[in-house]
C-alpha positions, -999 to +999 in steps of 0.1 A: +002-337+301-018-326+330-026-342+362-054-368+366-038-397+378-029-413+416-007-395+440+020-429+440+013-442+405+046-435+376+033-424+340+055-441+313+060-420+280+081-431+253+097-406+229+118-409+194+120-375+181+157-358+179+144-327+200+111-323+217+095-309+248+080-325+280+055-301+296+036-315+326+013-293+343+000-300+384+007-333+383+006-362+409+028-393+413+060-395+384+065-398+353+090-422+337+105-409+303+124-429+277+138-414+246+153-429+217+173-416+190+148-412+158+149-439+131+170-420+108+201-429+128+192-467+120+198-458+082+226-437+090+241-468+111+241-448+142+217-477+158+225-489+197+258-463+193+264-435+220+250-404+218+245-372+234+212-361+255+212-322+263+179-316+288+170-282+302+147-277+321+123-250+338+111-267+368+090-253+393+093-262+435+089-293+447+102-318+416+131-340+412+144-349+381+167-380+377+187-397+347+186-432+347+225-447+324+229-485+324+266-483+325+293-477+350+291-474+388+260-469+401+234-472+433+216-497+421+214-528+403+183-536+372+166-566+368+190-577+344+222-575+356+232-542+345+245-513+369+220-484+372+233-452+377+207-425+385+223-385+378+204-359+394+194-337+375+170-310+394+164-317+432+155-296+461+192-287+470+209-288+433+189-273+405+204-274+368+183-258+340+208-268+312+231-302+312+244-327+283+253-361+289+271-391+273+244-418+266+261-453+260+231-475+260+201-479+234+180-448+248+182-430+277+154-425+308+143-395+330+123-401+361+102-369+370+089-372+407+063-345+416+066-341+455+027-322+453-002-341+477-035-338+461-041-317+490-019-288+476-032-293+439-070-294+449-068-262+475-041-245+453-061-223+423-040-226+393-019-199+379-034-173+350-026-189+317-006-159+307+023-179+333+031-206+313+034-191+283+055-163+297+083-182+299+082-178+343+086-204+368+051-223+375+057-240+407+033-263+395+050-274+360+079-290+348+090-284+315+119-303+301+130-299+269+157-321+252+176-331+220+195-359+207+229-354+190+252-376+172+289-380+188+318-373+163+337-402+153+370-400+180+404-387+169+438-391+183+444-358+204+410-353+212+394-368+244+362-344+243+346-347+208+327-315+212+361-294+212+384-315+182+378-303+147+355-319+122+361-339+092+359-328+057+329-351+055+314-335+086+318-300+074+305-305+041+272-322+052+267-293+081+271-267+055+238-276+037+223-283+071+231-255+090+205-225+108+235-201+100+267-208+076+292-171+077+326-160+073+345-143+098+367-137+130+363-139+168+368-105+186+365-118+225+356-152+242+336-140+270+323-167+300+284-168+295+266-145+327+240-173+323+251-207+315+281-223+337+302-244+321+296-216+280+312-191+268+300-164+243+317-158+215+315-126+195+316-129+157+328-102+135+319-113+102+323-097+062+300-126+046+264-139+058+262-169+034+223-173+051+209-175+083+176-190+095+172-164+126+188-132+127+220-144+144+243-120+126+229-084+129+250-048+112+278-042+132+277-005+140+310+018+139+322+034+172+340+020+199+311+028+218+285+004+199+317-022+197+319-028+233+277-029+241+283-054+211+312-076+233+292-071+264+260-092+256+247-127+260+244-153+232+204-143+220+180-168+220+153-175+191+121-192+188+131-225+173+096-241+166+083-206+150+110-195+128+101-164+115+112-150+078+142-132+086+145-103+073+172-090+044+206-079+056+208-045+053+244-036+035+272-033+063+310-034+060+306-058+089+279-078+105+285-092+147+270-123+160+272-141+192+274-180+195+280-203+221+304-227+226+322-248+257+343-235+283+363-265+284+373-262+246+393-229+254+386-212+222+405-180+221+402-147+201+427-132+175+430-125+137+422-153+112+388-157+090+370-185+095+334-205+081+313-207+109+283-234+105+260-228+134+230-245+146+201-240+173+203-256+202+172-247+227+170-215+207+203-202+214+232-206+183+260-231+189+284-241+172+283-270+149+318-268+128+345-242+124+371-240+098+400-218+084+383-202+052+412-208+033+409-251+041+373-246+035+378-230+000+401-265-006+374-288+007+349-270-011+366-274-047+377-304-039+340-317-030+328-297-066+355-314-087+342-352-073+303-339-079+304-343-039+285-311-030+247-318-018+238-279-016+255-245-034+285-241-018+299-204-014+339-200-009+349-167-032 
């Protein structure tokens, strides 16, 4: 979107797409944003249930950036009797370029408010094109991207449903859906130099089942190329232009970094595990983790009852 409307008037935009991207360039006024989760969750039954909304954003100067909830305490009251809670989510004084929340209503809506006159977009000349695509700060743009996930069915034990284990079910339909299904062990479980609130976790793994982006890369020998291995960042990948990724060449071992919450306390030590990892803004996260030797039982188990929707690899 770029700008062309008043200085006080609000854009509405309405969005149903699991993951997407807002990119607003010099704009005037606000923009009021409302995104739904897509149909698909009305055959799956997930229809008017929670769900999570992870936003990041690379805001220039001069925007704030709000999330409207309809539940709980709030500032204000709607129209209808509800409680409105508005979260900031990028303002002058507290900037955030990566947050999830807990949605409990229908859909969820972000209020963008430019804070540019027209006197600053009409005697300001724009910036080269190269900026925007660059990836750098345009202090005129916002750019929000976001995606929708589904929240795990709750178990006893396990307030957070990011950090409790998945289901059988939940593991078996990941594995055919995953960017990157592997075997192996974490080394270290490192806090993220970039993200608050991640931490990195370093993968030594004997078995790449596949991988859409080169997550997993051959883990070199040496103590040397082992810790310049421990020491970086979870990578991140162009998600909307996979490109072919090229064969594995042969390895003993192959090391890959995910990411993963700080609050779920994952630690390091011996054990092999499957690892199905997805995308999320280009960087890999963690979907599901299992002991190998319980994913080997689910695995036959799913065979046996003609279960399996996709090859599944647990030799």
């Amino acid at each position: 979107m770029s700008n062309g409307t008043p200085e006080n008037v609000v854009q509405a935009i309405y969005l149903r797409c699991q993951q997407g991207q807002i990119l607003w360039e010099r704009p005037r006024g606000g923009l009021r944003v409302n995104i739904s989760p897509p149909k698909y969750f009305v055959a799956l039954g997930q229809e008017d249930k929670p769900f999570r909304l992870c936003l990041e954003s690379n805001a220039g100067t001069n925007f704030q950036v709000f999330l409207e909830q309809t539940d709980g305490v709030s500032e204000s009251s709607s129209g209808n009797g509800e409680r409105r809670k508005l979260l900031p989510f990028i303002t002058p004084k507290k900037k955030k370029s990566s947050t999830c929340y807990r949605i409990n209503s229908p859909s969820a809506t972000i209020y963008v408010e430019s804070q540019h006159g027209d006197q600053d977009l009409l005697t300001t000349s724009p910036p080269p094109s190269t900026t925007t695509t660059s990836g750098s700060k345009d202090p005129y743009q916002v750019k929000i991207s976001y995606e929708i996930e589904e929240l795990k069915i709750p178990q006893e034990g396990f307030s957070d449903d990011e950090c409790r284990p998945c289901s059988d079910p939940e593991v078996l339909q990941l594995y055919c859906e995953a960017d990157v299904v592997a075997r192996g062990e974490i080394l270290s479980v490192l806090p993220s130099t970039t993200r608050k609130g991640m931490d990195n976790l370093h993968i030594k793994s004997n078995l790449v089942v596949h991988q859409n982006h080169p997550v997993f890369q051959p883990l070199k020998s040496g103590n040397k190329n082992l810790q310049k291995f421990l020491l970086q960042d979870t990578p991140t990948f162009d998600q909307d232009s996979p490109k072919k990724v090229p064969k594995l060449a042969k390895s003993s071992y192959f090391g890959g970094i995910v990411s993963h919450p700080s609050k779920c306390a994952a630690q390091s030590g011996p054990g092999q595990f499957l690892w199905l990892i997805k995308l999320s803004f280009g960087r890999p996260k963690i979907g599901c983790v299992v002991y190998w030797d319980r994913w080997m039982q689910v695995a036959k188990q799913a065979e046996a009852l003609d279960k399996a929707n996709c090859r599944l690899v647990y030799q």
